[in-house]
mmCIF file of the N, C-alpha and C atoms, coordinates in Angstrom:
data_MODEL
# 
_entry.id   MODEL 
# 
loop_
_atom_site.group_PDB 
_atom_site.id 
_atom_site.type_symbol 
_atom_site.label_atom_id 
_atom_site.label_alt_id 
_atom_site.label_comp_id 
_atom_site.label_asym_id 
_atom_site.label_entity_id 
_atom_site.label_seq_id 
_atom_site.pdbx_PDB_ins_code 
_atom_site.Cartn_x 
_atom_site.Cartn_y 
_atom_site.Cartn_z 
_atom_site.occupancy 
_atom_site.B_iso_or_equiv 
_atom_site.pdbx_formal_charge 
_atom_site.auth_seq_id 
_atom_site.auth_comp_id 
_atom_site.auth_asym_id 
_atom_site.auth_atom_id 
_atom_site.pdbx_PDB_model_num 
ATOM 1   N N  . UNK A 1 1  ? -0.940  -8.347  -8.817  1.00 0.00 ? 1  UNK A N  1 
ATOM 2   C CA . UNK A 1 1  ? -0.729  -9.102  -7.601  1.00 0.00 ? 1  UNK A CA 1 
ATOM 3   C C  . UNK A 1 1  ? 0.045   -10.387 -7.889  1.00 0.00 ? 1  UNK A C  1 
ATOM 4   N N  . UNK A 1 2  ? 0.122   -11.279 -8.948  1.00 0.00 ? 2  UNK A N  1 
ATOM 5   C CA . UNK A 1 2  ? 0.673   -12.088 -9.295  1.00 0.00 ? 2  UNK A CA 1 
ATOM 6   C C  . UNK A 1 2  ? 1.889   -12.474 -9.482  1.00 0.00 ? 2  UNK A C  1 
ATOM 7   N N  . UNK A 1 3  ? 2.605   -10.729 -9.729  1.00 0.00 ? 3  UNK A N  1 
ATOM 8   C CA . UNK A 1 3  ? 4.006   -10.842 -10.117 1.00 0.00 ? 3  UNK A CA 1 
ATOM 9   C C  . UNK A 1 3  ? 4.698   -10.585 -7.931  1.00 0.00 ? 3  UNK A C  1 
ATOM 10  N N  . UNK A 1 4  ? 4.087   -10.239 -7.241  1.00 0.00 ? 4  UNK A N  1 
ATOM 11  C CA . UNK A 1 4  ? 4.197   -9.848  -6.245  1.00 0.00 ? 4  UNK A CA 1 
ATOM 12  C C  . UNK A 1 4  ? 4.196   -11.070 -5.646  1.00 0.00 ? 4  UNK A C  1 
ATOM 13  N N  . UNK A 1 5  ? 3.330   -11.578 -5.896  1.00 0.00 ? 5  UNK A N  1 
ATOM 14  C CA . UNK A 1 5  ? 2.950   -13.634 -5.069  1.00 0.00 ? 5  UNK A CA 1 
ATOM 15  C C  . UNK A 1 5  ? 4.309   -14.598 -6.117  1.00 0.00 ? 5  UNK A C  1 
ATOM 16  N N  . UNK A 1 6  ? 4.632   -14.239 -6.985  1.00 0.00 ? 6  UNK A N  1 
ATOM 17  C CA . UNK A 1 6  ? 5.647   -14.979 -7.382  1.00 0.00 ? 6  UNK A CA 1 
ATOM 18  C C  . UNK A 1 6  ? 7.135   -14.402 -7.198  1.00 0.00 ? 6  UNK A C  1 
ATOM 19  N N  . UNK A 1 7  ? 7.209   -13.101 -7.320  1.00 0.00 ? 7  UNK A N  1 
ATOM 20  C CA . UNK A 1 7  ? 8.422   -13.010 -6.490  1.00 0.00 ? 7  UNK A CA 1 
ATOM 21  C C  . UNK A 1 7  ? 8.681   -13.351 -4.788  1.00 0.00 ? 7  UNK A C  1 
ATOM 22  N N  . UNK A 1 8  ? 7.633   -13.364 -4.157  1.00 0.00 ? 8  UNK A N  1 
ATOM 23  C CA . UNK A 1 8  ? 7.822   -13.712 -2.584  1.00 0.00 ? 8  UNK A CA 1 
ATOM 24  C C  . UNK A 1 8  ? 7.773   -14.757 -2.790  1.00 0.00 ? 8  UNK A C  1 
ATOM 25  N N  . UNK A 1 9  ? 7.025   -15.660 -3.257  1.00 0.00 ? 9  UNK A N  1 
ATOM 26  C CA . UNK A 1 9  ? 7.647   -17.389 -3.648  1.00 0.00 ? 9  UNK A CA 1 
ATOM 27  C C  . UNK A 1 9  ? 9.054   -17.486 -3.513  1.00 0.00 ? 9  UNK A C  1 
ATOM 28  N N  . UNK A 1 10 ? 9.841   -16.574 -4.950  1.00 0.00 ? 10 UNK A N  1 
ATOM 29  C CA . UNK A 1 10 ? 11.036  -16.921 -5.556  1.00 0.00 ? 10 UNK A CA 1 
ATOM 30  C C  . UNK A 1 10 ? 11.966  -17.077 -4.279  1.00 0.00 ? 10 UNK A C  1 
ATOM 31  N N  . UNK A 1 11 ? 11.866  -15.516 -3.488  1.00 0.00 ? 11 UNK A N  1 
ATOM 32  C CA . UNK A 1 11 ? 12.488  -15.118 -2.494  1.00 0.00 ? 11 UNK A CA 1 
ATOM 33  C C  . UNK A 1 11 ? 12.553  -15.888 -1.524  1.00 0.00 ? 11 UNK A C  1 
ATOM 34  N N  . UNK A 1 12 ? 10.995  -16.834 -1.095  1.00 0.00 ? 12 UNK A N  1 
ATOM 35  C CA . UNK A 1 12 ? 11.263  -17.010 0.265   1.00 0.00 ? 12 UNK A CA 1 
ATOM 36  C C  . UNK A 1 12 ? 11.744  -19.021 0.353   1.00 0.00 ? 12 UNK A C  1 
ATOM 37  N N  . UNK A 1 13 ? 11.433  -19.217 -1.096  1.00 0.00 ? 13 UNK A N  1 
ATOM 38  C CA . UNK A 1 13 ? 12.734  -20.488 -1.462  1.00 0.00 ? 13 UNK A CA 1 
ATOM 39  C C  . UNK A 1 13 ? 14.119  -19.814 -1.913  1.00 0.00 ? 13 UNK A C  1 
ATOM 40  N N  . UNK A 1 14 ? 14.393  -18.878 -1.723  1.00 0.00 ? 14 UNK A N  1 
ATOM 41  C CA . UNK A 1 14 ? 16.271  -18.891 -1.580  1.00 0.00 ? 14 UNK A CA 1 
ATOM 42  C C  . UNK A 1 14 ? 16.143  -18.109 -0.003  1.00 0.00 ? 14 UNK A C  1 
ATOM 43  N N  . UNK A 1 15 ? 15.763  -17.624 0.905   1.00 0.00 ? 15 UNK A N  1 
ATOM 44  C CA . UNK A 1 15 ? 15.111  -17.158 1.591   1.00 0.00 ? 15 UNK A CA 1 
ATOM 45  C C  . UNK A 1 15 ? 14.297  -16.511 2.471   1.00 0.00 ? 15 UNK A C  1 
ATOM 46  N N  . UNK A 1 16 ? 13.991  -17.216 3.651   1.00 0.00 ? 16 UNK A N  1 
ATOM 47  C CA . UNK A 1 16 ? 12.361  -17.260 4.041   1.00 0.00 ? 16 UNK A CA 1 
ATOM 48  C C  . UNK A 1 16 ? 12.295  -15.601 4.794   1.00 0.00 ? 16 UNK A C  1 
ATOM 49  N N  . UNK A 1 17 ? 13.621  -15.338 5.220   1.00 0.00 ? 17 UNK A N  1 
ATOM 50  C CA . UNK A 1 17 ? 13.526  -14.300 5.802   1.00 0.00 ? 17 UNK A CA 1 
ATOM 51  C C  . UNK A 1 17 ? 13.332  -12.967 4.770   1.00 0.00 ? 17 UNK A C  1 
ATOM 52  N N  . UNK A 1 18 ? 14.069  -12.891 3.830   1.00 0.00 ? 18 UNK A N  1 
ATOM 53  C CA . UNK A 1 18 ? 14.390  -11.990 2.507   1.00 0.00 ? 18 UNK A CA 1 
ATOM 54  C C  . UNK A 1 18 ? 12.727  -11.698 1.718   1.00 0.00 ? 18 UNK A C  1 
ATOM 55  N N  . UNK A 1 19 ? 11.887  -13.066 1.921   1.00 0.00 ? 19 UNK A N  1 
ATOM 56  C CA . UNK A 1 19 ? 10.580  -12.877 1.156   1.00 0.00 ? 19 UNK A CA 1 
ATOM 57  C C  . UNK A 1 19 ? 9.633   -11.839 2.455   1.00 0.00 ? 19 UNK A C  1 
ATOM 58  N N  . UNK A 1 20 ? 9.853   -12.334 3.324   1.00 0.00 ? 20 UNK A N  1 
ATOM 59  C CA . UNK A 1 20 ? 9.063   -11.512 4.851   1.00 0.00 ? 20 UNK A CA 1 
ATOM 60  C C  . UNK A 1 20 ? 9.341   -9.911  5.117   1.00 0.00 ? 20 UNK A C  1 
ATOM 61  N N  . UNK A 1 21 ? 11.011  -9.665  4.597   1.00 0.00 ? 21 UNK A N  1 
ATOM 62  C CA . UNK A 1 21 ? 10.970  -8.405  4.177   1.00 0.00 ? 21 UNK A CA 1 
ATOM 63  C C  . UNK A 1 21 ? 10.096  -7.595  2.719   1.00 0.00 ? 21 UNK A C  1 
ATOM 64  N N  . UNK A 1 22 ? 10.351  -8.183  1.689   1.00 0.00 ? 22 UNK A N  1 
ATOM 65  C CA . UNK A 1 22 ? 10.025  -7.782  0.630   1.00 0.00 ? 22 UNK A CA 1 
ATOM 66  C C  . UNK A 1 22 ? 8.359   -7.638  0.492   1.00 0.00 ? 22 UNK A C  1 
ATOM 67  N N  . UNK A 1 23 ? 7.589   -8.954  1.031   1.00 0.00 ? 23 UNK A N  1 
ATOM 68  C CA . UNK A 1 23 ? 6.200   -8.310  1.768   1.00 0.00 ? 23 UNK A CA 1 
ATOM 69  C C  . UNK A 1 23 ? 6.069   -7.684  2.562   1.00 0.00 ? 23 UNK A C  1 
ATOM 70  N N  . UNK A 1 24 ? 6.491   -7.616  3.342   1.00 0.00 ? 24 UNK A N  1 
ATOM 71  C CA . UNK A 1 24 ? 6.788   -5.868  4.615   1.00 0.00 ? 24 UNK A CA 1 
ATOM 72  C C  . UNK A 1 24 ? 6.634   -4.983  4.048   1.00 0.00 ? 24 UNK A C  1 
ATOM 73  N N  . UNK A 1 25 ? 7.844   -4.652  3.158   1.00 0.00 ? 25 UNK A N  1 
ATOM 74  C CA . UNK A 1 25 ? 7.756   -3.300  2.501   1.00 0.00 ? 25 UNK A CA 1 
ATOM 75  C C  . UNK A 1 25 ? 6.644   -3.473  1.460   1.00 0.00 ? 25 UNK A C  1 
ATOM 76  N N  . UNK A 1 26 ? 6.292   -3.746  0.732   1.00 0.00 ? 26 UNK A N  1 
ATOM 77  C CA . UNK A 1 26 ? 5.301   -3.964  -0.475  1.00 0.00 ? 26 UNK A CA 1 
ATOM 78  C C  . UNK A 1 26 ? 4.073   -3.324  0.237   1.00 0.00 ? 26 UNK A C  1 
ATOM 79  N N  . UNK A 1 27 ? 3.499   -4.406  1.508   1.00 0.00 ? 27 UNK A N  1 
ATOM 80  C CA . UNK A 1 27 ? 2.235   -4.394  1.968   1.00 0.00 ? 27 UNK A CA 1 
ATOM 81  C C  . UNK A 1 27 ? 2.512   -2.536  3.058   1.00 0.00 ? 27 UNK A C  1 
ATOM 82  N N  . UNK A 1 28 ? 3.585   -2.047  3.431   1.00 0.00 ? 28 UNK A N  1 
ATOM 83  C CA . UNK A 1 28 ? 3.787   -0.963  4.230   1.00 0.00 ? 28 UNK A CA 1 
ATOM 84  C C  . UNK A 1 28 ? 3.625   0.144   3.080   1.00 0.00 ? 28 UNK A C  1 
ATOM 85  N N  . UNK A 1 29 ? 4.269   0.247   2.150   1.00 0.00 ? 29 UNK A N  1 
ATOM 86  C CA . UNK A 1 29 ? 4.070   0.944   0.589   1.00 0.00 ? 29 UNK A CA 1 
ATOM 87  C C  . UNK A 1 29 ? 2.699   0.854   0.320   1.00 0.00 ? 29 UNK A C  1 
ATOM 88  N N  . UNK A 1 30 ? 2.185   -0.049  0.069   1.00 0.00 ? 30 UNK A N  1 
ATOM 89  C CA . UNK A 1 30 ? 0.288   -0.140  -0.290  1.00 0.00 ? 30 UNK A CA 1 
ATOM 90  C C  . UNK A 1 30 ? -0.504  0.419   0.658   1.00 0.00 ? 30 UNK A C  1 
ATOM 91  N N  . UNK A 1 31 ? -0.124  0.482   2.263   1.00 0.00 ? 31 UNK A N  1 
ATOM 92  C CA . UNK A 1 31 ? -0.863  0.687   3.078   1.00 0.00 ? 31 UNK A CA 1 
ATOM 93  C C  . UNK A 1 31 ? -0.745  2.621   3.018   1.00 0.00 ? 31 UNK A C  1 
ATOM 94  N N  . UNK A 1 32 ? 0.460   2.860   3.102   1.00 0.00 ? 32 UNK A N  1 
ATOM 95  C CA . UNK A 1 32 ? 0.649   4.269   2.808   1.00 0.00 ? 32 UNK A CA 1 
ATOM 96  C C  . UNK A 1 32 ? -0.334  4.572   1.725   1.00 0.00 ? 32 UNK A C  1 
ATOM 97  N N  . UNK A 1 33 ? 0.213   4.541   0.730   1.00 0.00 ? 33 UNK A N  1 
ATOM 98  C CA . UNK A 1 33 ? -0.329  4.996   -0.684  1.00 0.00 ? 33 UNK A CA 1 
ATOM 99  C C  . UNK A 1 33 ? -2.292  5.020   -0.475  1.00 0.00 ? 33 UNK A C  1 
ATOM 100 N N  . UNK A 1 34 ? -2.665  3.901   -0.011  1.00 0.00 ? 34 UNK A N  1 
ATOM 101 C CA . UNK A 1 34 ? -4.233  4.071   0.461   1.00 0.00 ? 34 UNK A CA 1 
ATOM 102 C C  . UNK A 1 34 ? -4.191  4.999   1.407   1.00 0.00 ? 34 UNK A C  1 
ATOM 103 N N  . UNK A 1 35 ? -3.344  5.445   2.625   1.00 0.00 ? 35 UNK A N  1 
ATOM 104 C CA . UNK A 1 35 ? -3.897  6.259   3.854   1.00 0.00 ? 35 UNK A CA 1 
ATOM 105 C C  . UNK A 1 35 ? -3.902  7.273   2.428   1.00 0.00 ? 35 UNK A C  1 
ATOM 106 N N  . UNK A 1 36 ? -2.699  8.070   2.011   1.00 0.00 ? 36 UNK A N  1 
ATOM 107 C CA . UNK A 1 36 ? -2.190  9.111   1.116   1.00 0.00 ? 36 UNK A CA 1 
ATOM 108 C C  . UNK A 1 36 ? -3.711  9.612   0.381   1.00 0.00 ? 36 UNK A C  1 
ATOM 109 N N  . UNK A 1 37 ? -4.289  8.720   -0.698  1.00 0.00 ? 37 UNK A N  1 
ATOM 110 C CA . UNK A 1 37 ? -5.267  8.781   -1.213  1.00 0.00 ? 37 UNK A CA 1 
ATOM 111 C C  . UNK A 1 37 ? -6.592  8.999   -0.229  1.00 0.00 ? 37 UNK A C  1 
ATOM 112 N N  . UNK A 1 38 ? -7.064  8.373   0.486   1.00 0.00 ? 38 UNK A N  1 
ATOM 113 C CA . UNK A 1 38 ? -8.092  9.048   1.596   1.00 0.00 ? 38 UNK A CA 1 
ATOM 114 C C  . UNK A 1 38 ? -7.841  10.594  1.537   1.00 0.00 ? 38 UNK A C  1 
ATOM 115 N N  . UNK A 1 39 ? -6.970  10.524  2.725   1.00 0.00 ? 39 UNK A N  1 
ATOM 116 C CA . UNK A 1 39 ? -6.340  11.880  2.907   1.00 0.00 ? 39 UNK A CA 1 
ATOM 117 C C  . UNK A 1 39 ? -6.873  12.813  1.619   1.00 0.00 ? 39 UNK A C  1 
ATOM 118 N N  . UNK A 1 40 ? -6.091  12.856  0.229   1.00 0.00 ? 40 UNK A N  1 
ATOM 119 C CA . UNK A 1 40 ? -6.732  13.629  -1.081  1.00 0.00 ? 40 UNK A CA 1 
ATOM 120 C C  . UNK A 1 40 ? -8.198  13.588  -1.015  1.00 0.00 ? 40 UNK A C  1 
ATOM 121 N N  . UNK A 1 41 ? -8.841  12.414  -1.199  1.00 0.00 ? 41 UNK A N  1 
ATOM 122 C CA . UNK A 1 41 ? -10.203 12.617  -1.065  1.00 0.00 ? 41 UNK A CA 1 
ATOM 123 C C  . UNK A 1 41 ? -10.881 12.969  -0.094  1.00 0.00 ? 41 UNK A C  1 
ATOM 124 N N  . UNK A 1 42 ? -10.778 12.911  1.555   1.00 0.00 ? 42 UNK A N  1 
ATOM 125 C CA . UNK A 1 42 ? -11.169 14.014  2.165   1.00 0.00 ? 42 UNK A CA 1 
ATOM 126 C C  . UNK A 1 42 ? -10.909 15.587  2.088   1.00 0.00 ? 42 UNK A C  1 
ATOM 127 N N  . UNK A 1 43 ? -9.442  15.452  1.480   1.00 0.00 ? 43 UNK A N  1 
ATOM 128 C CA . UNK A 1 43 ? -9.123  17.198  1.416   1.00 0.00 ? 43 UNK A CA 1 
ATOM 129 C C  . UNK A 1 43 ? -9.890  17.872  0.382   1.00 0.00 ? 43 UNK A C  1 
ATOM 130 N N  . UNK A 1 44 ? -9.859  17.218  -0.462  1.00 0.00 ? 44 UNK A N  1 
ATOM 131 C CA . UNK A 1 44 ? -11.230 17.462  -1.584  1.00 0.00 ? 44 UNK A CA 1 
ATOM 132 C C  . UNK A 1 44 ? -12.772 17.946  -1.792  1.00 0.00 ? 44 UNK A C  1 
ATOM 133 N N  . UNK A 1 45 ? -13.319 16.642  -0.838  1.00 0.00 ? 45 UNK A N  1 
ATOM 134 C CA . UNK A 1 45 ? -14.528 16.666  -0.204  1.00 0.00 ? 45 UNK A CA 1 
ATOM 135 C C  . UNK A 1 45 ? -14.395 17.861  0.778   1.00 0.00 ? 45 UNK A C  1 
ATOM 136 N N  . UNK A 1 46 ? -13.993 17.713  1.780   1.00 0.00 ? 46 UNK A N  1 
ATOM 137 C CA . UNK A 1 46 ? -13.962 19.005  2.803   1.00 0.00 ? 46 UNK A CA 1 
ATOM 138 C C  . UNK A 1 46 ? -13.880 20.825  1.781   1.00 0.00 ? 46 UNK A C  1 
ATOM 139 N N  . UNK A 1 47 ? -13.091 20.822  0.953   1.00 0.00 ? 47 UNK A N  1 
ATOM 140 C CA . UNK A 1 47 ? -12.983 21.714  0.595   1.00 0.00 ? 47 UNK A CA 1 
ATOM 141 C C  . UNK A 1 47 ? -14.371 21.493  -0.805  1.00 0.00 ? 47 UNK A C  1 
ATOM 142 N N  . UNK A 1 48 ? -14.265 21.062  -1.046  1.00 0.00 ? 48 UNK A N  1 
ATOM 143 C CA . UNK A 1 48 ? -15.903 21.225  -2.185  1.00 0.00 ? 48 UNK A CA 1 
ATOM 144 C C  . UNK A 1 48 ? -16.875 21.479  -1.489  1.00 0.00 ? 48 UNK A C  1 
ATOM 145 N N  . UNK A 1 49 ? -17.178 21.047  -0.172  1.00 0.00 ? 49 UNK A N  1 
ATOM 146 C CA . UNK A 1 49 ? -18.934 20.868  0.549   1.00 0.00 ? 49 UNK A CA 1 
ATOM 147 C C  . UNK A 1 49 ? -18.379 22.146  1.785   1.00 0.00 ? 49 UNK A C  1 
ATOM 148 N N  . UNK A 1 50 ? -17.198 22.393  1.821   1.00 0.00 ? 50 UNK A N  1 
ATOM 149 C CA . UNK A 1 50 ? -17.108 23.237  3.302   1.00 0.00 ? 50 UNK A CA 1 
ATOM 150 C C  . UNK A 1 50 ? -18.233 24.571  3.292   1.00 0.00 ? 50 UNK A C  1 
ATOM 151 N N  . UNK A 1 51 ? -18.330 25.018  2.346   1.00 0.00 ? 51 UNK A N  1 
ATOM 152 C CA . UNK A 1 51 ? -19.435 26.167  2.355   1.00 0.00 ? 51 UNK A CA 1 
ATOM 153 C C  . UNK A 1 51 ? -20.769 25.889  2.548   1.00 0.00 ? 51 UNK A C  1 
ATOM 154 N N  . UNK A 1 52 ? -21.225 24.683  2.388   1.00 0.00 ? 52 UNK A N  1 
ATOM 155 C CA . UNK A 1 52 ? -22.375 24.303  2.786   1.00 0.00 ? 52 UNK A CA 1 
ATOM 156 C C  . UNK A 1 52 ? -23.232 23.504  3.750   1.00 0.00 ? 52 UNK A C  1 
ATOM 157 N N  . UNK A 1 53 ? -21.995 23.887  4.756   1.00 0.00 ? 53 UNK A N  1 
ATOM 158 C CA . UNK A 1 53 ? -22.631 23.104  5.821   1.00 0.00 ? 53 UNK A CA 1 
ATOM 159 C C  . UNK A 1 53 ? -22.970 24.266  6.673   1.00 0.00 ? 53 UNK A C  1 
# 
């Protein structure tokens, strides 16, 4: 997280708009990648326990 909080620093002193993108995408990328992973672990779960319900 650190190198992420210091490049949007770097960015949004040369600028402010350029750092607001680059957290956009970062935080839109992270948010995917968590739905993505759920998703696996329900498809998982559903398919391990589906016979026993």
């Amino acid at each position: 997280q650190k190198e992420i909080d210091e490049k949007a620093l770097a960015l949004f002193k040369e600028d402010p708009d350029k750092a607001k993108e680059y957290l956009t995408s970062y935080c839109k990328k992270s948010g995917n990648k968590a739905v993505e992973e759920a998703w696996k672990l329900g498809d998982f779960l559903w398919t391990k326990y589906d016979g026993k319900f």
